[in-house]
DOVEX-815241 format. One record per residue (C-alpha): y, z, x; residue in one letter. Coordinates in pm, 1 decimal, always signed. Layout:
<sites>
SITE         y         z         x  resn
SITE         Y         Z         X     a
...
</sites>
This chain:
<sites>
SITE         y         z         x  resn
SITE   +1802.6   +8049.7  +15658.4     x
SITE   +1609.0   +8327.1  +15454.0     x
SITE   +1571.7   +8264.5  +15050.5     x
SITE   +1768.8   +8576.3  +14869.6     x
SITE   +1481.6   +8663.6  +14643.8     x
SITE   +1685.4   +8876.6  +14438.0     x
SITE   +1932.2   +8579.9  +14375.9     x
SITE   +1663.9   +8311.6  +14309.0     x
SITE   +1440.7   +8556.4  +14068.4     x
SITE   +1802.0   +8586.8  +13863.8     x
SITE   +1819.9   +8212.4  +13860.6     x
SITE   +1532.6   +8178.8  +13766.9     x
SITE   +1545.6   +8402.1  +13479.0     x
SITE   +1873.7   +8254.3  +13356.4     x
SITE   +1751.3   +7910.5  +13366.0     x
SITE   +1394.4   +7946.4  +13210.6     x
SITE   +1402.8   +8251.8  +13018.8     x
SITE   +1128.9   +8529.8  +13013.8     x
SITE    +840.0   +8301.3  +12945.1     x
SITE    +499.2   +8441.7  +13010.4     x
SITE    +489.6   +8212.9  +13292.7     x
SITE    +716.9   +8353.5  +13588.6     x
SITE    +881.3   +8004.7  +13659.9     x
SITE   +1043.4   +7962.0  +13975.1     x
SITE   +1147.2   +7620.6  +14122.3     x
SITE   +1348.6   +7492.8  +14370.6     x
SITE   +1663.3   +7452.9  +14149.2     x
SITE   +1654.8   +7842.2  +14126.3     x
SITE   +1613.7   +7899.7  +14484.8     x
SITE   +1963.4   +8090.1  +14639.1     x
SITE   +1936.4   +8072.6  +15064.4     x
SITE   +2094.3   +8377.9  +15253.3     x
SITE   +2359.9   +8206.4  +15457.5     x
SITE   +2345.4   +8307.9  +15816.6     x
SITE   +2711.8   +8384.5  +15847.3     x
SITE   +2702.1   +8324.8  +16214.4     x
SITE   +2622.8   +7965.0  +16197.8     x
SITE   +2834.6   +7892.0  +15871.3     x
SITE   +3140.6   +8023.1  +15965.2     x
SITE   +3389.9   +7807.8  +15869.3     x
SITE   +3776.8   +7739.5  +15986.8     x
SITE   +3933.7   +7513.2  +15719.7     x
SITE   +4307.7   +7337.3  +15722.7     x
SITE   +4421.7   +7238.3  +15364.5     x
SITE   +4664.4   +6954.2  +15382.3     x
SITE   +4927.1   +6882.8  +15124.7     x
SITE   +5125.2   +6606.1  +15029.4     x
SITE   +5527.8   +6659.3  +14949.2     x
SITE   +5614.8   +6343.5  +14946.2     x
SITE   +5857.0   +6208.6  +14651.1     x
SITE   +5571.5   +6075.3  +14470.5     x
SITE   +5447.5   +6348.4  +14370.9     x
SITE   +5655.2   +6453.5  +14133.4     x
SITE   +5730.5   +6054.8  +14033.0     x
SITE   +5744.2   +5871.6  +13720.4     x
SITE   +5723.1   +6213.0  +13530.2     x
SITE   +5387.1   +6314.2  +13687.0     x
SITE   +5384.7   +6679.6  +13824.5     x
SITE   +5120.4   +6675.9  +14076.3     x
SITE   +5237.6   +6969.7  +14336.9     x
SITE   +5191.5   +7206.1  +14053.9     x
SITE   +4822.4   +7169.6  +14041.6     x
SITE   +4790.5   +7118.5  +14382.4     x
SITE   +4917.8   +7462.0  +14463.9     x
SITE   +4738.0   +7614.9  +14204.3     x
SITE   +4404.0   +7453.3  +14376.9     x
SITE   +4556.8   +7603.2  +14714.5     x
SITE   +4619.5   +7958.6  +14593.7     x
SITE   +4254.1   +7929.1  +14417.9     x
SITE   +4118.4   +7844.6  +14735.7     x
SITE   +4253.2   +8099.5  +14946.8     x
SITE   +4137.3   +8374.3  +14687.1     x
SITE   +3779.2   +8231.0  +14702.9     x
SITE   +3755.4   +8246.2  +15085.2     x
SITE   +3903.4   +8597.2  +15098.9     x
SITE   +3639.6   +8748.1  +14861.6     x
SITE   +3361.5   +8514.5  +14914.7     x
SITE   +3413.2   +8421.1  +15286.4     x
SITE   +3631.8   +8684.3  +15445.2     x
SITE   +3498.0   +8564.5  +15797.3     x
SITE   +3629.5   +8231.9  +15722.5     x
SITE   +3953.2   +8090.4  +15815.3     x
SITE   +4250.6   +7905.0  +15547.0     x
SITE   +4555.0   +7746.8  +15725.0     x
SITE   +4762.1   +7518.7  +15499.3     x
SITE   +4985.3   +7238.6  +15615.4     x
SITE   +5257.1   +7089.6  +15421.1     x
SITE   +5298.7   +6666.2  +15490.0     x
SITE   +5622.5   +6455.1  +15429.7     x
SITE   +5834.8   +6335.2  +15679.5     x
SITE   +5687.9   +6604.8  +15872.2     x
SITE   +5454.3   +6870.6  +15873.9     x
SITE   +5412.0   +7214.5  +15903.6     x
SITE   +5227.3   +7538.5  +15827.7     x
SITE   +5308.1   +7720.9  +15562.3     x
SITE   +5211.2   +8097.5  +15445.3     x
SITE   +4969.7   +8142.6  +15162.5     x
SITE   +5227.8   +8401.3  +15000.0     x
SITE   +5452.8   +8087.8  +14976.8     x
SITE   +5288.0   +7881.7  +14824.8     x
SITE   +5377.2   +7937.1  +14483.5     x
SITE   +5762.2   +7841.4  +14598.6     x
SITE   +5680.3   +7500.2  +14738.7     x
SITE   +5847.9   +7237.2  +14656.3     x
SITE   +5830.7   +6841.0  +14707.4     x
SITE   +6110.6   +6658.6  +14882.6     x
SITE   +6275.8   +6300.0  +14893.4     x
SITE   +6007.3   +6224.1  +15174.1     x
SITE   +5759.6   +5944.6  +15298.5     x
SITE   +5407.3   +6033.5  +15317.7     x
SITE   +5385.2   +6080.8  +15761.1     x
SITE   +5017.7   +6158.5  +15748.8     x
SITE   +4964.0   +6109.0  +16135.1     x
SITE   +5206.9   +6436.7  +16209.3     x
SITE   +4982.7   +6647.3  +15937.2     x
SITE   +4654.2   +6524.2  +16103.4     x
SITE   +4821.4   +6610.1  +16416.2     x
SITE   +4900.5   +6967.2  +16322.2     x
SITE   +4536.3   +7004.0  +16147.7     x
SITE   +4343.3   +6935.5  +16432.8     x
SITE   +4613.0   +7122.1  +16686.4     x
SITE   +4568.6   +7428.3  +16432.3     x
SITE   +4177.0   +7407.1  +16451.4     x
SITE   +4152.8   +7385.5  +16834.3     x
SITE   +4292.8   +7727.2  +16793.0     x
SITE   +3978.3   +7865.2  +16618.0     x
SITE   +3705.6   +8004.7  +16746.2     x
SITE   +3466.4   +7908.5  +16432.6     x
SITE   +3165.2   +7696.7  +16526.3     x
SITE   +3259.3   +7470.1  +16163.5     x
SITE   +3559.5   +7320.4  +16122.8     x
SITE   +3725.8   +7097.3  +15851.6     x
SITE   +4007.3   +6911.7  +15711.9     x
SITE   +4106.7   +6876.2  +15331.6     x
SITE   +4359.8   +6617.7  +15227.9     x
SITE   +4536.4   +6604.2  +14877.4     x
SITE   +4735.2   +6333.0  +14896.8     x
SITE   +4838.2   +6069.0  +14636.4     x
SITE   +4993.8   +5792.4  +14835.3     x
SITE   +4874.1   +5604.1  +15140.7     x
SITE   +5050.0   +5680.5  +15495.5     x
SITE   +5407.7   +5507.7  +15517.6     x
SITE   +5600.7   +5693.6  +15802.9     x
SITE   +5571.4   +5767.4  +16140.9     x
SITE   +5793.7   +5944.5  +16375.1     x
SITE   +5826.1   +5761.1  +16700.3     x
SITE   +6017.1   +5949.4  +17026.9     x
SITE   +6303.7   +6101.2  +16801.5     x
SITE   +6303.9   +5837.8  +16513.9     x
SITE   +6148.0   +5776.6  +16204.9     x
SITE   +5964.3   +5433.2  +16143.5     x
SITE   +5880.3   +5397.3  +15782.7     x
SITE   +5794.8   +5105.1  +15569.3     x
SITE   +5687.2   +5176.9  +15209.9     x
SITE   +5533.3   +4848.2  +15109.5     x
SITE   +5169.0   +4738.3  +15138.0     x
SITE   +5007.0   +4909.4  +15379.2     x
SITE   +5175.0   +4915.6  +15738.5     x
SITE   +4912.7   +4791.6  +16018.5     x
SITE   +5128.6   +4972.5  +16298.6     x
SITE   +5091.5   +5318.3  +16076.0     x
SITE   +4768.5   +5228.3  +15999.2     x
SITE   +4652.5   +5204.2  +16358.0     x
SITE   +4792.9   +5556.9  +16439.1     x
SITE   +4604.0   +5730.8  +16111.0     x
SITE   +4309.4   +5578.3  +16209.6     x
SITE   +4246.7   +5646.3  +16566.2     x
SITE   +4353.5   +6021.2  +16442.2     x
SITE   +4074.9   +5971.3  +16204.2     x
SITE   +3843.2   +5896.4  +16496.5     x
SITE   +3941.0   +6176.4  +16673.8     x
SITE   +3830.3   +6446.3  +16401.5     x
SITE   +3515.2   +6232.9  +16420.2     x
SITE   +3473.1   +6278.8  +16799.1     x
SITE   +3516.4   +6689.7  +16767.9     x
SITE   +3298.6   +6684.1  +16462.1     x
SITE   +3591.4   +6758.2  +16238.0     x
SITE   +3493.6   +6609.5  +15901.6     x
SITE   +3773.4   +6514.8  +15689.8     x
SITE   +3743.9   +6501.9  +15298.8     x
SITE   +4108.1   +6331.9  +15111.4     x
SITE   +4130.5   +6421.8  +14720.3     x
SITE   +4340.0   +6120.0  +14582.6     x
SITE   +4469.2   +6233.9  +14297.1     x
SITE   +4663.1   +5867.4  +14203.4     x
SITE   +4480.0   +5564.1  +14134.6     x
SITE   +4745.2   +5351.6  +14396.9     x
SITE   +4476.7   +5049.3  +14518.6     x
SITE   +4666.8   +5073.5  +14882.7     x
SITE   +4592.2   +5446.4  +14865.5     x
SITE   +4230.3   +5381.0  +14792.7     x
SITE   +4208.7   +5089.7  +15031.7     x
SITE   +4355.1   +5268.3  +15298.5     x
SITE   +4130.6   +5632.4  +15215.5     x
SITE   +3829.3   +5408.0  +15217.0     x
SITE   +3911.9   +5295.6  +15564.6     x
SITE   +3978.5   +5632.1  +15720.5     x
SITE   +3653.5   +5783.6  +15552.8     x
SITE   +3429.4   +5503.9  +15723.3     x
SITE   +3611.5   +5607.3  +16108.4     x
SITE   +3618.2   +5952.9  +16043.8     x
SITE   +3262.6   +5968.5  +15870.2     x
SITE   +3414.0   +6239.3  +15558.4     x
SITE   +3432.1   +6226.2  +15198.6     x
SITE   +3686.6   +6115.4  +14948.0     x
SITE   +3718.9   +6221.4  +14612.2     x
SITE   +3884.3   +6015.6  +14306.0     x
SITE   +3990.2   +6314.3  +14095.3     x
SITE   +4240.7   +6331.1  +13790.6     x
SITE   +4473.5   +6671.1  +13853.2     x
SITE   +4220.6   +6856.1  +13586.6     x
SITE   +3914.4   +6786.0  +13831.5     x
SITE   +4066.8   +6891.8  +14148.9     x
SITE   +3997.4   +7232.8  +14151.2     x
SITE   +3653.1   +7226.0  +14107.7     x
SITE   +3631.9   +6921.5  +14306.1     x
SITE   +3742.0   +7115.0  +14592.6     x
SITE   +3534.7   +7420.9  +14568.2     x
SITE   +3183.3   +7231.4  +14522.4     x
SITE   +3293.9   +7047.7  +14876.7     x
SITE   +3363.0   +7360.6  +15067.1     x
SITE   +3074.6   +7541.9  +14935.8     x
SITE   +2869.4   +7252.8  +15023.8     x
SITE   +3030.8   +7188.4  +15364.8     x
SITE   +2951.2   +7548.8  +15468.1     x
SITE   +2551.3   +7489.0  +15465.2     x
SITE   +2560.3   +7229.1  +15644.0     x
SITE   +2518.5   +7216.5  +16034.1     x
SITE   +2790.8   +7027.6  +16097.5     x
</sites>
């Protein structure tokens, strides 16, 4: 990567002042991302299940606001760059960024095998050297569809849906899909079970409160896009 001198001499400015002494230090320092290399194909994953909307708690709202925020930044920022975002309850699928301002959460389980499953089919589909998964979710995995049927168990955390999550989890690992999950409840199965499928898939995980999440999310996918992955 190149230093953007312009960039860094601005920093520099704005975060010593015009003392006599040019200063210039590594803090200031911008790098001229080489595009090819740090292209970057990115699948956002949402969570509709019931719970997020439970006990009075409106947590879609935010969570498409982060969503619509995030597809803005990559279209001016990162035009090269790819956004597909998958909805999670019983099911998943792929929504369109134009709708996501009409989504809405449903009497469903959180099934997050079928949204890892559409993630990773969606990303074998791009041609971008980077690839990535984000996860907002605020409950741990209790559903599972099996041949035509559903198998879901609410309680505890389910070893059998466990299992399946997990070896998904591995997968991503394997094709050097990193995967980072934004809890945004403090559930201890939901942090039990995130801290599991962060040690198999070798991501990130974020505790954030709704306020955070934006932010939260930005910092990570600038960051992710400078790294070799």
């Amino acid at each position: 990567d190149q230093i953007a001198l312009t960039d860094s001499l601005r920093n520099a400015q704005a975060n010593h002042g015009f003392s006599g002494d040019y200063l210039l230090t590594e803090n200031d320092l911008e790098v001229m991302e080489n595009e090819v290399r740090s292209q970057t194909s990115t699948v956002l994953m949402i969570d509709i299940s019931h719970s997020m909307i439970l006990y009075g708690e409106d947590r879609i709202t935010p969570a498409k606001k982060v969503a619509m925020a995030l597809a803005e930044l990559i279209k001016t920022r990162y035009p090269k760059d790819t956004l597909d975002i998958i909805v999670f309850g019983n099911d998943a699928w792929q929504i369109e960024i134009k709708d996501l301002p009409y989504l809405q959460v449903g009497p469903y389980h959180t099934n997050t095998v079928a949204g890892l499953e559409l993630a990773m089919d969606l990303l074998r589909r791009r041609k971008n050297p980077n690839k990535q998964i984000f996860m907002i979710t605020d409950g741990k995995p209790t559903c599972l569809k099996v041949g035509i049927k559903y198998y879901k168990n609410a309680f505890g955390i389910d070893s059998k849906i466990l299992a399946e999550t997990l070896k998904l989890a591995a997968q991503c690992r394997k094709l050097k899909i990193p995967v980072t999950t934004f809890m945004i409840a403090s559930d201890p199965y939901l942090k039990e079970f995130v801290k599991e499928f962060t040690k198999v898939n070798n991501g990130n995980a974020y505790y954030s409160s709704l306020k955070g999440l934006g932010d939260l999310i930005f910092e990570d996918y600038r960051r992710n896009r400078t790294k070799r992955f």
